[in-house]
Structure formats: C-alpha cells, structure tokens
N, C-alpha and C positions, 0 to 999 in steps of 0.2 A: 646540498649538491656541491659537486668540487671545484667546481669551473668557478674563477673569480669573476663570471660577468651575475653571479646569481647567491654574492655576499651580499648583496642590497638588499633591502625588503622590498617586494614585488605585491602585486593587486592581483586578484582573480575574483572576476566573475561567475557566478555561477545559475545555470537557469536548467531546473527541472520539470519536465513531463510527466505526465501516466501514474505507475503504482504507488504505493508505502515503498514497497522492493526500491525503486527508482531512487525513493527521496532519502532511503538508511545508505543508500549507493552515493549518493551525494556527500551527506554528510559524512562518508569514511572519506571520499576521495579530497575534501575539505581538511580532511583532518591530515590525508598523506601529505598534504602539500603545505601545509601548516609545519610539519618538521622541517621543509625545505626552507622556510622563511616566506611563505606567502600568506599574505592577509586576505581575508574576502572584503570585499565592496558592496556594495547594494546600485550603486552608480555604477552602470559597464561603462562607460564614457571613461573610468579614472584605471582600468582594469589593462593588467601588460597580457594577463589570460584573460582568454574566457572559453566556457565550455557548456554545453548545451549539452544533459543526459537525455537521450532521446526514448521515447516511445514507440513502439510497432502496430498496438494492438488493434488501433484502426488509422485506416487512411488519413485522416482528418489528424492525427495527431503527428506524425511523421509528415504532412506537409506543413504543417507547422514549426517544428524543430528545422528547415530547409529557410523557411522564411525566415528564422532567427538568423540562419547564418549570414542568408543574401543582405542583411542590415547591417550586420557585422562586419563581413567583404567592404563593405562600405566606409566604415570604422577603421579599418584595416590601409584602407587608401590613401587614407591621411596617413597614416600612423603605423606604418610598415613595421615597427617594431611589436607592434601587438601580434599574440600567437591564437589560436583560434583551434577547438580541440572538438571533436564531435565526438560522443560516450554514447552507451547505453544498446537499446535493441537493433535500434535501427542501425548503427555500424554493426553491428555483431551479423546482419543478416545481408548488410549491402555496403561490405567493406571494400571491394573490390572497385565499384562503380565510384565511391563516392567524391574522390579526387577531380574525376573527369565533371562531374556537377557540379564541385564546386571548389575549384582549382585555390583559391585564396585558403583554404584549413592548410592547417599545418600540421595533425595528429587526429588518428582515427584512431580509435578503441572500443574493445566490445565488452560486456560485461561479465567475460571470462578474464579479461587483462586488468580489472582494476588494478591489482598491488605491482604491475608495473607504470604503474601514472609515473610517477618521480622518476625513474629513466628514459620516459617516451620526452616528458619537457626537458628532460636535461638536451636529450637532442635535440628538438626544435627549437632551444634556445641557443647552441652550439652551432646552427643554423642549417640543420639538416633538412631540407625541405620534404616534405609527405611522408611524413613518419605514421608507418603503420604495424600495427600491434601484429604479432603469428599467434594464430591459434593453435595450442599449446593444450594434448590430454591433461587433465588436472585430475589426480588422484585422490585431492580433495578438495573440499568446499574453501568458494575461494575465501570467505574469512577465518579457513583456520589458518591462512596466512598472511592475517595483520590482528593478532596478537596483541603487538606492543606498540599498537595506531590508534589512538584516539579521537573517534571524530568530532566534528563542528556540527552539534546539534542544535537544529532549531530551536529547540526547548531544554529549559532547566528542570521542569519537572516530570516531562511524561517523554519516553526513549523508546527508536524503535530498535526489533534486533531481530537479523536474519539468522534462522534458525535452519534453514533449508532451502536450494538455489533448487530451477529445473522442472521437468513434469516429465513423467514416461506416459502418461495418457496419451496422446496426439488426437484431442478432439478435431473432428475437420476441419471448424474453423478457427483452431487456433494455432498462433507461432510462437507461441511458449515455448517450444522443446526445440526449437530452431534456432531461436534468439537465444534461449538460457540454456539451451541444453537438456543433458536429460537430469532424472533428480540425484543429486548429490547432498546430504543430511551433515549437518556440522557437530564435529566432535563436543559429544555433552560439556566436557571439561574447558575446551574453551568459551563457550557459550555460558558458563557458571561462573568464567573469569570474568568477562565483560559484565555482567548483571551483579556481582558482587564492587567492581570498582564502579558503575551507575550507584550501585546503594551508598559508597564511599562518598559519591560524589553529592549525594542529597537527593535525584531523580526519586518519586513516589511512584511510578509506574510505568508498566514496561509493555509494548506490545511485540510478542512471538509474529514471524513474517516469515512466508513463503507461498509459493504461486500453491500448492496445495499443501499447507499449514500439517497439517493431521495425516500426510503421509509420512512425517518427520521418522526417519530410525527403519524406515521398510530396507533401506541398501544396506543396513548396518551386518554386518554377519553374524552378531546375537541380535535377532529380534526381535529380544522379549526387551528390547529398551527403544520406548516410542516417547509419544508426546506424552501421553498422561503420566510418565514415570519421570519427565521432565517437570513438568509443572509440581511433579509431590517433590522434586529438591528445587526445584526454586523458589515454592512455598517455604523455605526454611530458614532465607535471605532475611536477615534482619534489616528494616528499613523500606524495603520493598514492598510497597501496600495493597498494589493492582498489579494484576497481572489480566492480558488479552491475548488469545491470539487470532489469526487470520491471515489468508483465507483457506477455507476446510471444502474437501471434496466428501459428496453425500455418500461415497465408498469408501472412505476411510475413516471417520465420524464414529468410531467405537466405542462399545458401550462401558468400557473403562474410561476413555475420554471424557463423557458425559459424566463417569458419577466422578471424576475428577473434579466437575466444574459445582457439583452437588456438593463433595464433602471439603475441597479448598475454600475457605473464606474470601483468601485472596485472589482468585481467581474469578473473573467479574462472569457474571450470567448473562453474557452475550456470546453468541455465535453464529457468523457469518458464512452463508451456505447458497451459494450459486443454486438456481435450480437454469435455466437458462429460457427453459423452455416448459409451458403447461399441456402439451401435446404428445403424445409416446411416440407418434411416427417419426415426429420433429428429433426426440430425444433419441431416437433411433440413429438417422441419420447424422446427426451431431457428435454418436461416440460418446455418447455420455453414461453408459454401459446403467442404466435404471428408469422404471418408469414413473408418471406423477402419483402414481396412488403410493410408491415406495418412498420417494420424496415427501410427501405427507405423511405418512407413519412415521418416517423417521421425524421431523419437527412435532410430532403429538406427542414422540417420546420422550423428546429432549424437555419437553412444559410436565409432562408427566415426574418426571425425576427431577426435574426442575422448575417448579411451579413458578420462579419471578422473573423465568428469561426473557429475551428478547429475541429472537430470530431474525434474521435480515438477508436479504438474497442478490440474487443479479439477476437478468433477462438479456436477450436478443432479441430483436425485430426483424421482421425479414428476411429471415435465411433461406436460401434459393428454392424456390416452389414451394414456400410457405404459402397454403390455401386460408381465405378467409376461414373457414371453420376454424383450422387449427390454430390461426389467432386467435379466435375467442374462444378456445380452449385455453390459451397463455392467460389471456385477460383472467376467465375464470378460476384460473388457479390461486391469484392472486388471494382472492380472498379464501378461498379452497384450504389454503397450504397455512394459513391463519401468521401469516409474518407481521414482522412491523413493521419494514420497510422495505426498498429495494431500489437497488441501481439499474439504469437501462441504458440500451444502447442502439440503434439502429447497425444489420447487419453489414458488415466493409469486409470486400475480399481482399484476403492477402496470401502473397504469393507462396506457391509450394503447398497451401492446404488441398483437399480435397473438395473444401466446397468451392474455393475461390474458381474450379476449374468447372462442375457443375453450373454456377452459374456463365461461364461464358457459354456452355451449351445450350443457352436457351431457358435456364431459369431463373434470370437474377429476375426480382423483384423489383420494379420503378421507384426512384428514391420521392415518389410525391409517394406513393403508398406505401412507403415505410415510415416518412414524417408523418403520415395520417394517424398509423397504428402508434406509433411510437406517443402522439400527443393520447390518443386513447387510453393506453396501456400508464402512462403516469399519471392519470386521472384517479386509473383503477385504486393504482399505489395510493396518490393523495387521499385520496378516502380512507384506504385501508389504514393508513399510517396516524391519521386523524382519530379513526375510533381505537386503536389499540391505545394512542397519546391520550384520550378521554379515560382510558381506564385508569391513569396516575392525579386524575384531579380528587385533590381534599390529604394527597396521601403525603407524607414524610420521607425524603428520600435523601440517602447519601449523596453530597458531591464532591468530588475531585476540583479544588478551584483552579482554574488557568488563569483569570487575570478579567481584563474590563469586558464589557459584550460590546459586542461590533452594532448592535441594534440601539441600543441606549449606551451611553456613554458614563449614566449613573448608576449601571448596576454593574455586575461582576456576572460572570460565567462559569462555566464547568461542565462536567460528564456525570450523568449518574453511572452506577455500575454494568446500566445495560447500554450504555453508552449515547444514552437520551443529552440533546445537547438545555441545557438547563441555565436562562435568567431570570437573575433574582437579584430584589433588593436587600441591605441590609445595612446598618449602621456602621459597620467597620470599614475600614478602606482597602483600597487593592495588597498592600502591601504588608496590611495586617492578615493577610487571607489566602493570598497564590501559595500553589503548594501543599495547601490544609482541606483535611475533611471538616465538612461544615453538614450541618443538614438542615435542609428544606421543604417548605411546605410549597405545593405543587396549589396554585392559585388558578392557574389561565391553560391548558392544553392548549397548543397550535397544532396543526397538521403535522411540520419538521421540526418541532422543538416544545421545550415547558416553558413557562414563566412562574414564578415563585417568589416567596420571602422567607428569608433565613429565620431558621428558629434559636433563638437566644435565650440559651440555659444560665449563662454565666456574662460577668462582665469582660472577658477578654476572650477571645476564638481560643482554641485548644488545637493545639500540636497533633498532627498525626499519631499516632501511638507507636 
C-alpha cells in the first residue's frame, strides 16, 4: 500500500465461521494482505485489523460473528487505532444495515469483493470511516482474479481450492444464491496454476470446493468440460497425491464423475452428498428437485462402481410443517441410504427464502421439537456411523499423516482415503511422518473415528511417491 502510514508491519486478526468456502476465503484474504506487509496473529489483543468472515446459513451463526464484533467494539475503545472489517455471507446479505448495528466497523465486504480487501484497508487506514464494498457484476469467478495471491494456509500439507463460487438451485431454505450469488465455474487453467505451484510448494493433497462441487463447467459455454475432466488433468500433477472434492448435489453426481473417482487413483473414494431430507413431501417442498428412493439409487451406484467408498451426507430438522411421520422417514433413511456419516442441523429461517416466510404463517416448528428430533436423528447417524466404522477393523488402510492426535498426545493422526479420521500408534515421531503415506492396521473402530498401529515394512517411513 502506498500511504506511508502502512510501511510498518501491521497485525491482523483473523476469525472464521461456517464452510471449507469461508475458511479457503480466509486464507486468500490472509494472503492479500500479506503483500500489503500484514502478519497474522493468533492473539486479537496484538492485532491493528481484525476481521471476522461471517456465516449466514443459520441464525446461530451470524449471531455469533455480531458477538465477535460487540468484543471487538470493545477493543476498539481502548485502541481507536484498531480497524475492524466484517467479510463474508453475512455482509454480502446485510450490508446496508450493518453500520447502524454496529457503528464501531470500519469495512464491510461481501464475498463477491474479496480481491478488493487491499484497497478497502487502504481507506480505512487513510481514515475513511464505513467503507463499504459496491456490488459489482463479476464476469468471472472471483479467484480468477488473484492469480498471483498466495494464501496463508492453515496447513502445509493438505489445500483447499475453490473450483466454483454460487448455486442457481434456490432451495427454499437456503441463501446460498443470495449470499454467493448465482454459480459462476473458475477457469480450468487457473485452477491448474494454483494446484501446480501447491505441488511446487510440497502440499500432498488438495480438496476441490464449491457450495455444489459437481456442477463445476455447467456455465461454461463448451460443456463438455466439467469436474470429471478436471480431476483427469489434475490427476497428472506430479506430486499431488490426494485429491477430494465437495460438496456434490445428488443432480449433478454423473456417471462420468463416478467412474472418475473408480479409474483415478488419486482421487480419494469419498463423496459427500447432502440428502437433506428422508421424506419426498419434505424433499418436495425444499426444492431439491429428487426423491429418497433416487437418492438411494444414486449412493448404491456410487458402492457399485466403487466398492471402497465412503458416502457422507447432510440433514435438516424441522423444516416448517415437518409432520412426525416424515421425521421418521428422515431417521429411517439414514440407515435406508447406507452412508457413513452425516452432518445435521436443526432448521433456522433466513430471510428472503421461501420457507423462512411459510414458517411465519403458522408452520414453524418449536425449537424444543427440533432439539428433540435433532438429538434423535444423530443417534440414528451414531449408530449408523459406528457399524459402517466396524467394517474397517482387522483391515490395512492408507493414511495421509497430519501430525499429533488431539485425543492422545503419543500417537499421530491422519485421513484414510474415505476420509475416516485415523489414530494410531507407531515408532517414528511426528516429524518423521507429517506429510507421508503410512499404512495401518485398523485395531479399535469408534463410532467418529479408527484407532490403529502403523505397519512397519522397513526401518525408516517412506516418502510419498
């Protein structure tokens, strides 16, 4: 930045919400302001920014990015020289308002304005008070305009990389296309720069991101170039060991995609498939254009073509005039639909949907009988997650290591290929091992994880190949 108040090295703060999307969003906007001369902190207290990428997708999460700030304001009182920036869905949806809330920010931005960060803090360092971002048509996706930005990634060995911003579905209850916009697909060849300077850089694994993963190349005007044609040249990245993506809508999930995932090595045998709902009335109303027997077929296929997958989904609870029955048709799918696991949610209206307006008519559902269902419905999963985890005991499995377990402090961790979180003991140390395939023997199934001990062929671990 050109201003001489911003030749110093400068602190920023950074605190993310919500997605994968959110947290590859961080780590670019880490990296923009890394050219500018800012370092990150881990201590807000030492921070001249701070910025808070916010979440939309339920209540609960957007009152909580508000609480960061009111702490912050706080921070700010002392310290009038601190700048205070709000990112992400929830400025992008409630940019107008947000000043009057919370009068102390100094910079609102939505997640169409990223690669203007570095000119929004120039002015609120310049001391432009409520700098706020214009929404701005973007022609393209907005990482094919930061190129030659490097971010601050959490991790040295596993990267995430958005492949595709937006959704054109407009399920009812979601503000995907409101917050992100509609879908916009990133030019292959920058997406093949970035995953090739990752490989430069050492990274063993890459996870592909967008709110629907597997609609990747539908806006493209040749669209014979989607995800699966992406995965066969990024399969070709020397160095690049794993590859993931997510997350996949059950209408986009083609059967090129699938043998994609069958004939790439590198390409791990997981995929993550929202079903939201085990009900067709439900799935009716939701906008989710399929029903659960088509949701099951489709995961029968993917084990068919793919005998060592993993499937993994999402749920909603409570969505307005959700009748008991058709909860325990959700319950029952669980096990119906033969996944491994799944994320849940109780349902939160948010504005501008269609359901959030249904429910003021008289159908919201009482949040004691959504926490009811909700504790129900992860029962269901706990089990379900449990016996599919039973089926890897005795067995040998690759792992991706990351480094120590958060559960014991003497073993090491990692991912298998279907993305099973995996500790295990073994003779070598951390630092002989992050970053390296190792393989394991699967000793202990838990419900949300393995335990194991490494099998030792040789006297030193072995390099990824």
């Amino acid at each position: 930045m050109a201003n001489s108040d911003m030749t110093t090295s400068r602190k920023v703060y950074m605190e993310t919400l919500g997605c994968q999307m959110n947290f590859n969003d961080s780590e670019v906007m880490l990296g923009l302001l890394k050219k500018e001369g800012f370092e990150p902190v881990e201590d807000r207290k030492l921070a001249d920014l701070l910025i808070v990428n916010t979440c939309q997708i339920r209540g609960s999460a957007e009152d909580k990015a508000f609480s960061y700030l009111g702490t912050w304001g706080k921070l700010k009182a002392k310290n009038p020289h601190i700048k205070i920036a709000m990112a992400g869905c929830v400025s992008q949806q409630n940019k107008d308002t947000i000043f009057k809330r919370a009068p102390y920010v100094d910079i609102v931005f939505g997640t169409q304005n990223i690669h203007e960060l570095p000119e929004l803090v120039r002015k609120a360092f310049d001391g432009e008070r409520h700098v706020l971002a214009v929404d701005r048509q973007k022609p393209r996706s907005t990482y094919d305009y930061l190129t030659d930005v490097t971010p601050v990634r959490d991790s040295d060995i596993s990267a995430w990389v958005t492949i595709i911003e937006g959704c054109d579905y407009f399920c009812t209850y979601c503000v995907v296309p409101y917050t992100r916009g509609r879908q916009i697909s990133r030019e292959p060849e920058s997406i093949i720069r970035e995953v090739l300077q990752l490989a430069s850089y050492g990274f063993k694994e890459i996870t592909l991101l967008g709110q629907t993963v597997d609609s990747y190349g539908k806006d493209f005007t040749d669209n014979q170039y989607g995800l699966a044609e992406l995965l066969y040249e990024l399969s070709e990245i020397s160095g690049i060991e794993r590859i993931r993506f997510m997350t996949s809508h059950p209408l986009d999930l083609t059967d090129r995609i699938i043998e994609a995932v069958a004939e790439l090595p590198k390409v791990m045998e997981y995929i993550h498939i929202p079903m939201q709902a085990g009900d067709d009335e439900i799935l009716e109303r939701m906008k989710r254009g399929y029903t659960s027997q088509q949701y099951y077929d489709l995961v029968r296929k993917i084990y068919d073509k793919v005998p060592n997958a993993a499937v993994t989904g999402d749920y909603i609870v409570g969505f307005p005039g959700e009748t008991d029955e058709q909860f325990r048709n959700t319950v029952e799918s669980v096990a119906l639909s033969d996944i491994h696991a799944a994320n849940t949610a109780a349902y939160s209206p948010r504005k501008q949907t269609p359901a959030a307006i249904w429910e003021e008519r008289g159908q919201e559902i009482p949040e004691t009988v959504k926490e009811e269902r909700l504790r129900i419905l992860n029962e269901a999963i706990h089990q379900q997650s449990f016996k599919k985890n039973l089926e890897y005991a005795n067995r040998t499995v690759e792992v991706l290591v990351e480094g120590k377990s958060k559960r014991n402090a003497e073993r090491l961790t990692g991912r298998t290929r279907t993305n099973k979180v995996v500790n295990f003991d073994t003779p070598f140390s951390e630092d002989e091992l992050v970053g390296k395939l190792v393989q394991v023997e699967i000793t202990e199934p838990l419900p949300f994880s393995l335990t194991g001990k490494m099998v030792v062929n040789d006297p030193v671990p072995v390099a990824c190949p």
